[in-house]
Each structure stands twice: as structure tokens, then as C-alpha cells.
C-alpha positions, 0 to 999 in steps of 0.5 A: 588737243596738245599743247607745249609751253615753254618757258625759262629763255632769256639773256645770260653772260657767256659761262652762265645757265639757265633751267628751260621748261616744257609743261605739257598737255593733251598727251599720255606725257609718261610715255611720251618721247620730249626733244629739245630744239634749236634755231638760230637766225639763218640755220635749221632747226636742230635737235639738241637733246632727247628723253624717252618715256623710260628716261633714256637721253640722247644730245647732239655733240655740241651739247654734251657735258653742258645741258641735261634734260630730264623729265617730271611725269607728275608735273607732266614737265621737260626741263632742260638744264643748260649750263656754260653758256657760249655765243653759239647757243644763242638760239630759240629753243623749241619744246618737241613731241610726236602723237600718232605720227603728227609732230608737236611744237611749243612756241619757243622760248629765246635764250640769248648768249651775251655781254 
């Protein structure tokens, strides 16, 4: 059974950071390609950044040069570093993996932008 938990949302000030984790389970975690998700009220979900198994990352535009992802196989962890925080970030983030062509999802974790 897979299993994805988030953990490390909360309400920051706008220029602040905050370190998202994904503990995972149930997977080969090593090889395993972990994304980073967003949903805003009223938007889609989008993917915001991505790690393969052999450490190679891809991030949307909008992210670059303000989140880092990386990964901890020992700890079978995803992190995502997110720094300079901006209203637009506001967000549930959604930790993401593919087994055997069947989607995964964690239950999310909210990051609040704001004053």
C-alpha cells in the first residue's frame, strides 16, 4: 500500500520560507520519481517541481531560483525548500508519485502566504 504524508504547511509572511516534506511508503522510493503539487482555491492543480530517481529536477517557471526539491533515499523523504514566499504561493501543496501507472497522492499540506 502506498502512502505519502505531508508535513511542514503553514502561515508565513510574505519573503519568508518554509521546508515541505513528503515521508514515503509502499514504494521502491530510490527509484521513484516524487513531484511537488499545488492548488489554489479556484485553480488546477499544477506541478510545481520534480525529482527523478537519479536526482535530475524540473520546476515550473514561476518557482525557479525560490524552491529547491531534493530528496533523502535513506529517510525515503521528498523536501521542498521554498523560500521567498509571495501571495501567489498560497496554496495546498500535494506530495505526488507514479507506481505501475497508478497516480499517488498525499493528503496535502497548506502553505499560507500573508500578513
Amino acid at each position: 500500500q502506498v502512502q505519502l504524508v505531508e508535513s511542514g504547511g503553514g502561515l508565513v509572511q510574505p519573503g519568508g520560507s518554509l521546508r515541505l516534506s513528503c515521508a514515503a511508503s509502499g514504494i521502491i522510493f530510490r527509484i521513484a520519481t516524487m513531484g511537488w503539487y499545488r492548488q489554489a482555491p479556484g485553480k488546477q492543480r499544477e506541478l510545481v517541481a520534480e525529482i527523478t530517481g537519479a536526482g535530475a529536477t524540473n520546476y515550473v517557471d514561476s518557482v525557479k531560483g525560490r524552491f529547491t526539491i531534493s530528496r533523502d533515499n535513506a529517510k525515503n523523504t521528498v523536501y521542498l525548500q521554498v523560500n521567498n514566499l509571495k501571495s501567489e504561493d498560497t496554496a495546498v501543496y500535494y506530495c505526488n508519485t507514479n507506481r505501475q501507472g497508478v497516480r499517488y497522492w498525499g493528503q496535502g499540506t497548506q502553505v499560507t502566504v500573508g500578513s
